[in-house]
BARO-705735 format. One record per residue (C-alpha): x, y, z; residue in one letter. Coordinates in pm, whole numbers, padded with zeros to 5 digits, always signed. Each point is the difference from the previous one (the first is absolute). Layout:
XYZA;...
END
This chain:
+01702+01978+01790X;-00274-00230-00026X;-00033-00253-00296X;-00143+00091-00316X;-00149-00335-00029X;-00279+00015-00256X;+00217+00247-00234X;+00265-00182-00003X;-00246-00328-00084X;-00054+00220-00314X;+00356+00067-00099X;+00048-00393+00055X;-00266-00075-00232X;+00080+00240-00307X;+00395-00081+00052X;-00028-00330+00010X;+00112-00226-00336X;-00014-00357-00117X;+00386-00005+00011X;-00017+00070+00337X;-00220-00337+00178X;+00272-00221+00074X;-00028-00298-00215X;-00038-00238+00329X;-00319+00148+00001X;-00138-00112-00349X;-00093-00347+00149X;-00203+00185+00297X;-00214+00166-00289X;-00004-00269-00234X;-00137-00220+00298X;-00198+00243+00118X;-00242+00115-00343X;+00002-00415-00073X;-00098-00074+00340X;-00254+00308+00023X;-00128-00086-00366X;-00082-00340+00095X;-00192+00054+00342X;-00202+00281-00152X;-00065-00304-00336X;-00121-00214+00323X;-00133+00264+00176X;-00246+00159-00306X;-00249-00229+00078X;-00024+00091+00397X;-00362+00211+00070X;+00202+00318+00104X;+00128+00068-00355X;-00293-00139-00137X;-00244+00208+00230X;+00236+00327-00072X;+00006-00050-00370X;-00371-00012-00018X;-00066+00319+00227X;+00283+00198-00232X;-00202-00179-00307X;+00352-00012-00267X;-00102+00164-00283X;+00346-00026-00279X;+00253+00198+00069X;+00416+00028+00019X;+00057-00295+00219X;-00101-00355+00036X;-00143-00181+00295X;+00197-00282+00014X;-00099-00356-00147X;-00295+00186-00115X;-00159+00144-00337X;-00083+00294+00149X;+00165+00329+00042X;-00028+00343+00188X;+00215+00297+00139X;+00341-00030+00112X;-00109+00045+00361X;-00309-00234-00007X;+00194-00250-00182X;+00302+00044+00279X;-00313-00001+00308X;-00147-00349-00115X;+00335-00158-00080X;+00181+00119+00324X;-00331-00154+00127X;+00024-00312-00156X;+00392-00041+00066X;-00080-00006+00358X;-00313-00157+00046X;+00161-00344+00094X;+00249+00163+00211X;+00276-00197-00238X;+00165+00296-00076X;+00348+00088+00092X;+00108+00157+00317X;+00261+00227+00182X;+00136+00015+00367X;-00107+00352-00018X;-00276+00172-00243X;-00246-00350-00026X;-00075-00096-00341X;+00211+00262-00232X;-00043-00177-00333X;-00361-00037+00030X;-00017+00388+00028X;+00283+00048-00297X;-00084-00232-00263X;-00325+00075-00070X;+00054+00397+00001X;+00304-00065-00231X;-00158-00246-00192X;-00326+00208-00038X;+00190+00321-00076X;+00264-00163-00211X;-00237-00127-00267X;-00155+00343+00015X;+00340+00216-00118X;+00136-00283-00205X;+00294-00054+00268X;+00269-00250-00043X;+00052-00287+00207X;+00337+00210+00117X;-00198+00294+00104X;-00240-00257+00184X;+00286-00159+00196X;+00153+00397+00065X;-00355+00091+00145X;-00022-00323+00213X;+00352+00049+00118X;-00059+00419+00120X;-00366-00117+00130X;+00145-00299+00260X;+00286+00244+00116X;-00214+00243+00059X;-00228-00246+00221X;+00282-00158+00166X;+00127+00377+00089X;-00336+00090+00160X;-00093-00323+00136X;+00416-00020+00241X;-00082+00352+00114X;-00182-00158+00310X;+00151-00249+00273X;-00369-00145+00055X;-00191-00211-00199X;-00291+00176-00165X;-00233-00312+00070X;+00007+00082+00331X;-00203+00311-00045X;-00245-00161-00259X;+00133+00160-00274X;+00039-00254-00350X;+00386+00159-00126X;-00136-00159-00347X;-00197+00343-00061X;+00120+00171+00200X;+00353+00021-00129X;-00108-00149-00326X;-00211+00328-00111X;+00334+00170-00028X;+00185-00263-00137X;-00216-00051-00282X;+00033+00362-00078X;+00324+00015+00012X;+00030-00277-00225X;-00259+00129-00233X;+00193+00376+00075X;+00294-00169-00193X;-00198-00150-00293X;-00104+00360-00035X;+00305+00124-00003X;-00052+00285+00247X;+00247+00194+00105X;+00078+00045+00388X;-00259+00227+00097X;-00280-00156-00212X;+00112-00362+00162X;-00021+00158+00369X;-00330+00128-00042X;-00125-00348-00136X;+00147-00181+00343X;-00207+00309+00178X;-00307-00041-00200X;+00018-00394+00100X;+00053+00109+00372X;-00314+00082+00041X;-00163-00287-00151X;+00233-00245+00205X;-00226-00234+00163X;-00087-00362+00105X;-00136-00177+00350X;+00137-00345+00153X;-00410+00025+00134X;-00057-00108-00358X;+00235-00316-00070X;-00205-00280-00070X;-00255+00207-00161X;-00028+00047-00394X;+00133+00411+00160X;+00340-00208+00011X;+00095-00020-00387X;-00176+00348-00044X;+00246+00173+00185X;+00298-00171-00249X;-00223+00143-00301X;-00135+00379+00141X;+00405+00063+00061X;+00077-00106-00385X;-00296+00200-00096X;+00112+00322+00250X;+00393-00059-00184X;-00176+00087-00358X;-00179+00263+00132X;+00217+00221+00204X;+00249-00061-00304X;-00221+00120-00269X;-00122+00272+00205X;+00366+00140+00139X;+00059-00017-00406X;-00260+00254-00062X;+00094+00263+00292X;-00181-00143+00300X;+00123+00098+00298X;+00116-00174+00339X;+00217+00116+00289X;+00348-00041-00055X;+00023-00126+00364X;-00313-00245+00004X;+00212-00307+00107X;+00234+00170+00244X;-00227+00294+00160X;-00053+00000+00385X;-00378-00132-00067X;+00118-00155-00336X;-00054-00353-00078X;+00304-00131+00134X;-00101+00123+00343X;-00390-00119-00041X;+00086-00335-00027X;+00241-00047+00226X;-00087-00248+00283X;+00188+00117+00250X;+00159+00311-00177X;+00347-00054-00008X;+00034+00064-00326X;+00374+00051-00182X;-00037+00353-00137X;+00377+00097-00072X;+00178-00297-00172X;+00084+00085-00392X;-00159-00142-00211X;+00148-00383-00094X;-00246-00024-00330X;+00272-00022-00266X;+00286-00076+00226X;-00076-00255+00173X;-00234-00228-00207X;-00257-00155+00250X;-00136-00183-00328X;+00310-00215+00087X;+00066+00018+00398X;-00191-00098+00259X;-00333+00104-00125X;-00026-00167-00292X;-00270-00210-00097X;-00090-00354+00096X;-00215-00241-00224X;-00322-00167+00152X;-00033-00401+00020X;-00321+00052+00121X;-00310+00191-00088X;-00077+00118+00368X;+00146+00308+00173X;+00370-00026+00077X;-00013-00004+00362X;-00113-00365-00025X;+00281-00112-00178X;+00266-00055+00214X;-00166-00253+00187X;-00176-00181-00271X;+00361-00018-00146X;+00090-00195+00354X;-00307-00206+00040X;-00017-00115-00397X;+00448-00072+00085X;-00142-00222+00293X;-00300-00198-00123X;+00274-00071-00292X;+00214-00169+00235X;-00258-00181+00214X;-00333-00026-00111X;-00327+00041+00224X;-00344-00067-00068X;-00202+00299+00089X;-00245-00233+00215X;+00300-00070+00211X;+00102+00363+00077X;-00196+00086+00358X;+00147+00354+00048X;+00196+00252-00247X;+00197+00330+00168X;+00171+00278-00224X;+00204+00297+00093X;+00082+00267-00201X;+00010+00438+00049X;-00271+00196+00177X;-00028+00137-00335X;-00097-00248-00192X;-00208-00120+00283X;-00182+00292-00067X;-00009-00023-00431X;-00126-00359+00043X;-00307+00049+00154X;-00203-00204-00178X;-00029-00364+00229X;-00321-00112-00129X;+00027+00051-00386X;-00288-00120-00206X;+00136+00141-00312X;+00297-00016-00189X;+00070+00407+00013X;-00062-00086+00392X;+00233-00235-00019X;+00275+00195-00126X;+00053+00153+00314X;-00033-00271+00264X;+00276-00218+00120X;-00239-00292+00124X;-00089-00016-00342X;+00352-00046-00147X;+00098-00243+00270X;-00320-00235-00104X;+00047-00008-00334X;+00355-00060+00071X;-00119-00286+00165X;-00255-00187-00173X;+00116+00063-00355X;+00409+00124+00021X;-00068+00310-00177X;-00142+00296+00024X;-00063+00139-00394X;-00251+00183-00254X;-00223-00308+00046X;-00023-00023+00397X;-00049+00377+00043X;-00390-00090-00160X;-00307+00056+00209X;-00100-00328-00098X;+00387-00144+00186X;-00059+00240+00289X;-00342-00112+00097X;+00040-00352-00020X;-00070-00159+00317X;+00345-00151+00063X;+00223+00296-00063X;-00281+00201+00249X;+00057-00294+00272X;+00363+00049-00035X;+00025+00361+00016X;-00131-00018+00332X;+00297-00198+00168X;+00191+00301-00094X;+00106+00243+00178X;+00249+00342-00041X;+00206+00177+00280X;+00205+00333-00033X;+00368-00042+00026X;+00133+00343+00097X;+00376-00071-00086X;+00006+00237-00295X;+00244-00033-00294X;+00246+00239-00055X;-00012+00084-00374X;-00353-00124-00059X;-00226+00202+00095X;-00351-00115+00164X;+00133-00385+00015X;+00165-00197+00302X;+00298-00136-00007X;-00100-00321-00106X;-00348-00153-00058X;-00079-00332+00194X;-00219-00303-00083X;-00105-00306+00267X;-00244-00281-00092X;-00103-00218+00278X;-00150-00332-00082X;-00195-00184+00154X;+00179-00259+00110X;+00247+00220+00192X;+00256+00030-00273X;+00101+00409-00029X;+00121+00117-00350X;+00205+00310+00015X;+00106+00201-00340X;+00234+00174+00198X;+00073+00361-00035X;-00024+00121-00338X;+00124+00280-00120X;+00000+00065-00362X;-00270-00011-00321X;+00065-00173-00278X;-00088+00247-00295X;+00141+00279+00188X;+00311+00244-00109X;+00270-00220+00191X;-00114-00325-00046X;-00185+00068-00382X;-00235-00232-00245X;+00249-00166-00233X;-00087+00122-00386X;-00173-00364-00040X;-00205+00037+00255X;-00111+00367-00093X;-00086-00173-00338X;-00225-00257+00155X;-00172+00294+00218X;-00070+00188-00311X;-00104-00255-00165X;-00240-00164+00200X;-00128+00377+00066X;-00074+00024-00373X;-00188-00344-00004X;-00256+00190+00181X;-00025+00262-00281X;-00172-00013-00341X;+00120-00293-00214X;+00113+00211-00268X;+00279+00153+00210X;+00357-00165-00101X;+00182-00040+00341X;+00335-00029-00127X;+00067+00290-00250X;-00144+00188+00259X;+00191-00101+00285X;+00379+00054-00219X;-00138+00360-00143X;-00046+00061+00382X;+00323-00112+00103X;+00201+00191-00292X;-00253+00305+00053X;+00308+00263-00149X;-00067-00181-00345X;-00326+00075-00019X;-00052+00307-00297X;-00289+00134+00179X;-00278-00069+00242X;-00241-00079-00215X;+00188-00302-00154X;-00030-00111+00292X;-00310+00040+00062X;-00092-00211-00272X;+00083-00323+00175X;-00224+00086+00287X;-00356+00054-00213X;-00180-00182-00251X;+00046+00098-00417X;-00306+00182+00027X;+00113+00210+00300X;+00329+00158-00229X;+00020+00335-00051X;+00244-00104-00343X;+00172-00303-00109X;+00328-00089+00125X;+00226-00232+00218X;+00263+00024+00230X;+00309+00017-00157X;+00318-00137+00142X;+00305+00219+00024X;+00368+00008+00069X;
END
């Protein structure tokens, strides 16, 4: 009998209780609304969310566009934040399912505020949205990369309304037809990284998670096998279609919110497939200096995949620049870093790191790893200078930030904070930053809520109050 995948979604959702999310996973959400909150602070400024916020002209309304005074609907306020939170492509990641939180939070949040949710019914919807992310996103042994599909929105639509399903409270069926409402509105092109299309994707998925929620609430209708059906969605976005359609359902059993797909935390504001070998080049230059006049030639190796993601080689802006490993190498270079300030147009056009980028140059290395989808087994830096000297990172293998090898909490701080000094100076970085990271405390939504806009923005006066 074949699996009843998108019903049984829907009986994961409505069964599902705060009891139940194993407490190893408290730090994973925690980490993941403070580190969301504060890209999307950094991010607000970005001319995606800006240039979406104007067409959708907020009006007032239940939620609150973040670091703002303005307000509109739940789902506008959820499709300019999502927008925001991963418009510098800071934003957490997963080995499978891209950017989950930057789908999640911003539904939740958005949502939250509107029922008057508590910060435990918050961390219950996050919880029931990643598993069921994580459950679609292992159900194929290719990388959906490969056939130009973003898994951000794509698998992110039905996250978000699963995790908006449970802030609802629907029961089973309800919760199902939310996940096949989303189906349909699952979405998202690699075409469009380095493009202002990127972020959008993060924020249409939150917005799609309100939507098919509220609408499944009312009686709307979906098939109860729109994830799992012969032309389903499963199938239409399979690469190579060897999809996994008989498994049961881990979601609940085992918690991928803490095995291997759990999240990693960005070091860098550029997409992740850059990181491991910025990580080996910044490791090398630590150890023996080199002035960027003296490098003659610079070779990298990494997957055929993220050959393909980082296709930008001549950036001239800092969106461009995101996605191009030249890029990363040369700022790597001339200034040991590679942060908010570097990924500027006014860094990327400078005539030096343009002259550098050149000397760079990326291969495919077709060993593939065996648990990490879309990357090689290692990633591989060499710098040759000029004056015959070879500097080899060797191969590297792992990214700081990510699940096994994760951000201590001081450095997470010092993320988050130097997010927020990007944001509006009356935004209080650290009673922000501990209300994220004890999130269960937090009454309701809206208390919350109040830390992230200005006096005038608040719905009614009150304050976080600490608990337990």
């Amino acid at each position: 009998m074949a699996l009843a995948l998108t019903t049984d979604l829907g009986k994961f959702v409505a069964g599902v209780r705060y009891r139940d999310i194993p407490k190893e996973a408290f730090t994973t959400i925690h980490m993941a609304f403070a580190d969301t909150i504060g890209c999307g602070i950094a991010g607000g400024g970005d001319p995606a969310p800006q240039l979406l916020a104007t067409m959708l002209s907020p009006a007032g309304g239940e939620a609150a566009i973040l670091g703002t005074d303005r307000r509109t609907t739940a789902r506008d306020a959820a499709w300019i934040n999502g927008t925001a939170m991963h418009a510098l492509d800071y934003d957490d990641v997963a080995q499978r399912g891209g950017h989950p939180s930057a789908v999640l939070v911003p539904a939740i949040l958005a949502e939250a505020e509107a029922l008057g949710a508590s910060g435990e019914q918050m961390m219950l919807a996050y919880a029931a949205g990643f598993e069921v992310l994580a459950e679609l996103a292992r159900r194929d042994a290719d990388s959906h990369h490969d056939k130009g599909w973003h898994p951000t929105s794509v698998f992110g639509a039905m996250s978000a309304a699963a995790a908006c399903a449970s802030l609802r409270k629907l029961d089973a069926r309800k919760a199902a037809m939310a996940i096949g409402i989303a189906a349909s509105q699952s979405s998202g092109l690699v075409s469009n990284f380095g493009s202002m299309t990127k972020p959008f994707h993060a924020g249409l998925a939150a917005h799609a998670g309100i939507v098919s929620a509220r609408l499944a609430a009312l009686g709307f209708t979906s098939a109860p096998d729109a994830v799992e059906h012969e032309p389903g969605l499963l199938t239409a976005v399979s690469p190579t279609g060897r999809m996994d359609l008989d498994s049961p359902l881990r979601a609940g059993v085992e918690w991928q919110i803490c095995g291997s797909n759990r999240i990693g935390i960005k070091k860098y504001p550029a997409c992740y497939c850059v990181h491991r070998s910025l990580d080996g080049v910044l490791d090398l230059l630590q150890k023996t200096p080199v002035a960027p006049d003296d490098v003659k030639h610079v070779s990298v190796s990494y997957s055929p995949r993220n050959v393909t993601i980082l296709r930008n080689h001549h950036p001239q802006t800092g969106l461009e620049a995101k996605f191009s490993i030249e890029f990363a190498i040369a700022a790597a270079l001339l200034v040991q870093r590679a942060g908010l300030a570097e990924l500027s147009d006014r860094f990327v056009q400078r005539a030096d790191v343009q002259a550098l980028m050149k000397r760079v140059t990326a291969t495919a290395d077709t060993r593939l790893h065996p648990t990490r989808p879309g990357y090689s087994v290692c990633d591989q830096v060499v710098i040759e200078l000029r004056d015959g000297r070879t500097l080899d990172t060797g191969p590297i293998s792992q990214i700081r930030g990510d699940a096994d090898a994760p951000l201590k909490p001081e450095q997470l701080w010092a993320k988050f904070e130097d997010c927020l000094r990007v944001g509006p100076p009356w935004l209080s970085a650290r009673p922000l930053f501990d209300a994220l990271m004890t999130l269960q405390q937090v009454p309701q939504a809206r208390d919350l809520v109040e830390l992230l806009t200005p006096a005038a923005a608040r719905p009614r006066p009150s304050a976080v109050k600490k608990t337990g």
